[in-house]
C-alpha positions in Angstrom: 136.0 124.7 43.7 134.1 124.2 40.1 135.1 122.3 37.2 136.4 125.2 35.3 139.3 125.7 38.3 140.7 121.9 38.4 144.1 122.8 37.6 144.6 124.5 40.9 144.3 120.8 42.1 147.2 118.8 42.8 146.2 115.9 40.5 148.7 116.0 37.3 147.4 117.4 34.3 147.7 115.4 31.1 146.2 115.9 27.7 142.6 115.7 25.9 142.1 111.8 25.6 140.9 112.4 21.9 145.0 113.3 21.7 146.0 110.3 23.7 144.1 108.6 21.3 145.9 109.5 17.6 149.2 109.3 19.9 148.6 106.1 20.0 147.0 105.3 16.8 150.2 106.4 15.4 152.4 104.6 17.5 150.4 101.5 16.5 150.3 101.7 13.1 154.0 102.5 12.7 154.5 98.7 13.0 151.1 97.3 11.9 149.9 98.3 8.4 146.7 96.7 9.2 145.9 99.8 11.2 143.1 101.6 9.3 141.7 104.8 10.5 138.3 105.7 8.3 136.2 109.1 9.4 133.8 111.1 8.2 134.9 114.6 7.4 136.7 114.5 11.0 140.5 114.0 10.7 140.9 117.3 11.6 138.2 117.4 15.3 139.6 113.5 15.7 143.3 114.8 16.1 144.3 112.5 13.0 145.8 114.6 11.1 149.3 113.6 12.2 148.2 110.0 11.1 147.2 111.0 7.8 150.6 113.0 7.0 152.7 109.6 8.2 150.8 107.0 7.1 148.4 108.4 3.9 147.9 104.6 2.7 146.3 103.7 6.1 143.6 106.0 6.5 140.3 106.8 4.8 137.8 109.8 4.2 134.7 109.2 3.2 133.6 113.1 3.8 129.8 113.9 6.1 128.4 110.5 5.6 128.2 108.0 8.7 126.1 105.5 7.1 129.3 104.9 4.7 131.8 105.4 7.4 130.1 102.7 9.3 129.7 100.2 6.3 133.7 100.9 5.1 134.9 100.0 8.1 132.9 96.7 8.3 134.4 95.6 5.1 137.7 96.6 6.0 137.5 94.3 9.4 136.2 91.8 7.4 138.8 91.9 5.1 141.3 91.6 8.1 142.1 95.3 8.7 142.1 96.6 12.1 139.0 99.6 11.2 138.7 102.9 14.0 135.8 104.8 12.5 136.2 107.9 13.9 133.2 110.7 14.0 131.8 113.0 16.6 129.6 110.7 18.6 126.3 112.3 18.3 126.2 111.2 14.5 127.9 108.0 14.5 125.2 106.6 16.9 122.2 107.8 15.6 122.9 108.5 11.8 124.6 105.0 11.5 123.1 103.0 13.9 121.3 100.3 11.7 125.0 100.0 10.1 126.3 99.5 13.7 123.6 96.5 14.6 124.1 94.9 11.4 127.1 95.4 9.7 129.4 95.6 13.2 127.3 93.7 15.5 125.3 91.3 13.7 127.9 90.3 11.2 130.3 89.8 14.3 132.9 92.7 12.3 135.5 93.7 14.9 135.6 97.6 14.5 136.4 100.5 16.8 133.8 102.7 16.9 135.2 105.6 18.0 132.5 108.6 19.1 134.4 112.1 19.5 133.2 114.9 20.9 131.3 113.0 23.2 128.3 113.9 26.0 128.2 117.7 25.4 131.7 118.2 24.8 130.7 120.8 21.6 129.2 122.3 24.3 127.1 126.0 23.0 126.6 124.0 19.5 123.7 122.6 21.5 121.5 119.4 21.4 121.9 118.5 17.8 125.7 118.0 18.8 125.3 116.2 22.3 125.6 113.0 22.2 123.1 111.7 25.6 122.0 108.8 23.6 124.8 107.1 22.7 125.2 104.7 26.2 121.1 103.5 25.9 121.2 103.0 22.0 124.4 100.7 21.9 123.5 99.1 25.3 120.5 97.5 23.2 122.5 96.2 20.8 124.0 92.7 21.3 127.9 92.1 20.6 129.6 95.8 21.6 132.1 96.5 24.3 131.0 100.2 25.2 133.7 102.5 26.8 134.3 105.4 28.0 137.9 106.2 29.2 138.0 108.3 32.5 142.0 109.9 31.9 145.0 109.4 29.5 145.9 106.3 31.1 142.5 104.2 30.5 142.7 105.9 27.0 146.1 104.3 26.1 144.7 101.4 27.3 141.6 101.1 25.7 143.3 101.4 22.2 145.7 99.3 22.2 142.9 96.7 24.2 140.6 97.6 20.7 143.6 97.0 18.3 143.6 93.6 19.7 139.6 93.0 19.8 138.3 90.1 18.1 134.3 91.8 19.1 132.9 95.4 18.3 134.1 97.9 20.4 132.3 101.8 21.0 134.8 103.9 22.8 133.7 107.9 23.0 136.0 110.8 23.9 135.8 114.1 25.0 137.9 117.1 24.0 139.1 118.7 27.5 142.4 117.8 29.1 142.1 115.3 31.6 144.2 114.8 34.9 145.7 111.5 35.7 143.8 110.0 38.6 145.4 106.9 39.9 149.0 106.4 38.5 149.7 103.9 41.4 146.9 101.8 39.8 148.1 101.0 36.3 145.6 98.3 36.1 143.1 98.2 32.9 140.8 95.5 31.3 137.5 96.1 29.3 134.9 94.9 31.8 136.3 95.7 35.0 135.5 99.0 36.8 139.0 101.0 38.1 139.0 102.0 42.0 140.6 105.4 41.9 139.9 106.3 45.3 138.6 104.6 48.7 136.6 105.3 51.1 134.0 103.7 53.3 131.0 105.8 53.9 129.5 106.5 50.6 130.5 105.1 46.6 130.1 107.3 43.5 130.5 105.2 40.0 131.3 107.1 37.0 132.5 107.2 34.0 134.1 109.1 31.4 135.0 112.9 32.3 132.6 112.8 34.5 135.2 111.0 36.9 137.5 113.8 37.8 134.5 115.9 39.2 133.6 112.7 41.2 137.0 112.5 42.6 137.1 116.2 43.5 133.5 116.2 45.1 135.2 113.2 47.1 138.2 115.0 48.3 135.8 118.3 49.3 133.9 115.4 51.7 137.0 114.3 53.3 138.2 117.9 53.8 135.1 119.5 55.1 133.3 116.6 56.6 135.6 113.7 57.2 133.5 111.4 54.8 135.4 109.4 53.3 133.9 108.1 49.4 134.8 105.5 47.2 135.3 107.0 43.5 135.1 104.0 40.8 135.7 104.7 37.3 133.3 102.5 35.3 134.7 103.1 32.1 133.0 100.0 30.4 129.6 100.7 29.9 129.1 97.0 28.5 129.8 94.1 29.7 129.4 95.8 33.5 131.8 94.6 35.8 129.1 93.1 38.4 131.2 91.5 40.6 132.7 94.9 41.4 128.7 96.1 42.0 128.1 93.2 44.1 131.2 94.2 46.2 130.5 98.3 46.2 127.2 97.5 47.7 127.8 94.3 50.4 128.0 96.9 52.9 124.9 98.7 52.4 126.5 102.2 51.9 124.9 104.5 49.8 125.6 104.7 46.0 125.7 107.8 43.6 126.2 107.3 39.6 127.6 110.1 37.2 127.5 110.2 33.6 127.4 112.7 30.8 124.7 111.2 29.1 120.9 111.1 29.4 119.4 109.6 33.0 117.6 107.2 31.1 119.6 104.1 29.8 122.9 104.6 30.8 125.5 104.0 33.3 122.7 104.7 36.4 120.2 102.8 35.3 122.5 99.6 34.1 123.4 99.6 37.6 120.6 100.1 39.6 119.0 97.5 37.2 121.4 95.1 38.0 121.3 95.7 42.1 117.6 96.0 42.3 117.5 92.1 40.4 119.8 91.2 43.0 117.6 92.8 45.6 120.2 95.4 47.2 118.6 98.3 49.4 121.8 100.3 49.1 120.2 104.0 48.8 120.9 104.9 45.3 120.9 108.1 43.1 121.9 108.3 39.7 123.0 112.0 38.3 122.9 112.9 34.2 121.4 115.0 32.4 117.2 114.7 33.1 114.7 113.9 30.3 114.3 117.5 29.2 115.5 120.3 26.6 119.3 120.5 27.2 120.4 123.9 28.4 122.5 125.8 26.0 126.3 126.4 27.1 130.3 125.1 27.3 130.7 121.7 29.0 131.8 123.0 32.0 128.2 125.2 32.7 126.0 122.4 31.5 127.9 120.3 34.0 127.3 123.0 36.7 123.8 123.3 35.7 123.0 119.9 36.7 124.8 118.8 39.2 127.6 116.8 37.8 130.6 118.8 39.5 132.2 119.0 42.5 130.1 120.9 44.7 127.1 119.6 42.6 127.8 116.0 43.5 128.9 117.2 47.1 125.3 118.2 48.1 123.8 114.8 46.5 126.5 112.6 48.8 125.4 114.9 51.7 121.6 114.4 50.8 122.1 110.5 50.4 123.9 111.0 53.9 121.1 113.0 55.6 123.9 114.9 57.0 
């Protein structure tokens, strides 16, 4: 069964995490003026406008200009506030990256970056609205947390975790409704991967929306096979929980990563960097979308076209299995 058909699963259905995420802006900000949300033309595609209709002194527009949005939020943060600068992720890290090294990072300015829209969430709009860049670009950048919340719960989570932030945080969102994957483990700190299923013949890291088709292509191993997979959602990006890596692959099983992002400098390659230093031999295979021209399409094709579903990540366990 495909992407497009995961509420016939029994997992429970919540919201879009870019929801989750003005729910709880709003909830925060009810008691904590400091609670600034700045964006660029994107109140509306950020779910804020809810925020901006309660609280109309505690938000800021600064219309299609990331560069600005970037720059206003540092100052804010520096002035004390507690800045989310909200844009779709494709623009707020490339167009305002040098604003994101220097005036976040460099100038130690504790914003929430916060990328919506993420991976290729806008889907038929095509490449110049993908964000696949986002994970390598910020990864080079010293002083971010990067994350990428897998369901509602982690997104909850990571706000309130960023509200409280004393360093730069990057958090992106997509805009489909996520299931809840693990409400017995109600466990969530930036830094440390989430088990949210386990198994012992084969592990698949992910992160992001990427986990729920990891999970399914985990249950369609059990059922038709018997394998039994570890599913880890690695939402931070940066710092990587490597104590969890080092444990995932002590037994030598074989290890499959999933992102929506580019294969080259994200989630796959942080890991396999990481293991291959420590000189692990754990078969590895890291699944994203290849260095080529994007195919054109909704999230759900583009994710069939390469292989990050459930019966597309199916066949690579099997593969890695040699069954």
């Amino acid at each position: 069964m495909e992407l497009d058909k995961i509420e016939e699963k029994v997992l429970k259905m919540g919201k879009a995490n870019q929801e989750v995420f003005s729910q709880i802006m709003q909830e925060l900000a009810e008691t904590d003026r400091d609670i600034i949300a700045v964006t660029s033309d994107s109140r509306g595609s950020g779910k804020l406008v809810p925020f901006g209709e309660k609280y109309p002194f505690q938000i800021v527009e600064v219309g299609i200009a990331e560069q600005n949005l970037v720059g206003v939020a540092a100052g804010l943060a520096s002035a004390g506030k507690k800045a989310f600068a909200v844009s779709p992720a494709c623009f707020l890290s490339a167009r305002a990256l040098e604003q994101i090294k220097n005036d976040v990072c460099y100038s130690d300015n504790p914003v929430t970056l916060v990328g919506i829209s993420s991976g290729v969430s806008y889907g038929a709009l095509g490449t110049t609205h993908h964000s696949l860049h986002d994970y390598a670009a910020l990864r080079a950048i010293n002083n971010i947390i990067i994350v990428a919340p897998a369901d509602n719960f982690e997104t909850e989570q990571a706000v309130r975790l960023a509200a409280k932030s004393s360093k730069p945080v990057y958090m992106r969102f997509g805009k489909k409704a996520m299931p809840y994957l693990d409400e017995s483990n109600q466990t969530f700190e930036f830094g440390k991967g989430r088990i949210v299923r386990k198994g012992e013949d084969i592990t698949i890291i992910a992160s992001g929306e990427t986990v729920y088709p990891a999970w399914l292509a985990a249950q369609k191993l059990e059922d038709e096979n018997g394998i039994k997979a570890t599913v880890v959602s690695m939402h931070t990006i940066k710092p990587l929980d490597t104590d969890l890596l080092n444990q995932l692959a002590s037994n030598g099983n074989p290890i499959v990563t999933v992102e929506e992002h580019m294969v080259n400098g994200g989630l796959g390659e942080a890991c396999a960097s990481y293991l291959f230093q420590k000189g692990n031999t754990n078969k590895f295979k890291i699944v994203g979308i290849p260095d080529e021209y994007t195919v054109t399409g909704s999230q759900i094709e583009i994710f069939n076209h390469y292989g990050i579903s459930e019966n597309g990540l199916y066949k690579t366990c099997k593969e890695l299995l040699a069954i």
